[in-house]
N, C-alpha and C positions, 0 to 999 in steps of 0.2 A: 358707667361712664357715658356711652350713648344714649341717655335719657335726661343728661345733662345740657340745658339750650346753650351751655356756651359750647362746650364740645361743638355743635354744628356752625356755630358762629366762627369758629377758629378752621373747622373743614371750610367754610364757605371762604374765609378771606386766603388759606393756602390756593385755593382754585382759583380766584381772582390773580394771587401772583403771576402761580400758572398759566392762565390765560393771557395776562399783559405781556409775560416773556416769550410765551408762542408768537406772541401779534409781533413782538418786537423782532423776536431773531425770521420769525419769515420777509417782514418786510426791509430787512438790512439784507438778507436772500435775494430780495428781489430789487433789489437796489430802488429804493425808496430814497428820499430825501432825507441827507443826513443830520438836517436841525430837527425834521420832525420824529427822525428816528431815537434820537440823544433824549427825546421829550419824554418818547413813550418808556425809555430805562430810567427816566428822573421818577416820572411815575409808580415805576414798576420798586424801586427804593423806598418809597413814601407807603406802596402799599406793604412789599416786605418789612419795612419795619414798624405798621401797625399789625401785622402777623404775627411775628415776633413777640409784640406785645403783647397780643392775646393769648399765643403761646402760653407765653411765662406767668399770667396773669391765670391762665387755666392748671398750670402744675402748683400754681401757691396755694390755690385755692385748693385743691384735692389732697396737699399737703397736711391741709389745715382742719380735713374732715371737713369740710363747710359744702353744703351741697349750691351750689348758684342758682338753680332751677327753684 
């Protein structure tokens, strides 16, 4: 499973989520501006649901015996 490059591709886009909702809940923490706060959670949707995607696009595949590497 770990020697599979999409494996790291689906680790890497979870930590991107990760990161956009760190950036987002500290700077609503810090009372940032709230158009620019609303942008970075529109964001942080767009990138969770290409997460997701690849998610599910990595259990089909492993499903299916098909190695993607």
């Amino acid at each position: 499973m770990t020697g599979d490059p999409l494996f790291y591709i689906v680790v890497a886009a979870v930590l991107v989520v990760l990161a956009i909702l760190g950036y987002g809940i500290f700077g609503f923490g810090a009372g940032r501006d709230s158009k620019k706060a609303n942008k970075i959670m529109q964001w942080r949707i767009i990138a969770q649901a290409v997460a997701v995607a690849l998610i599910l696009l990595f259990v089909y595949l492993r499903s299916q015996g098909t190695d993607a590497g």
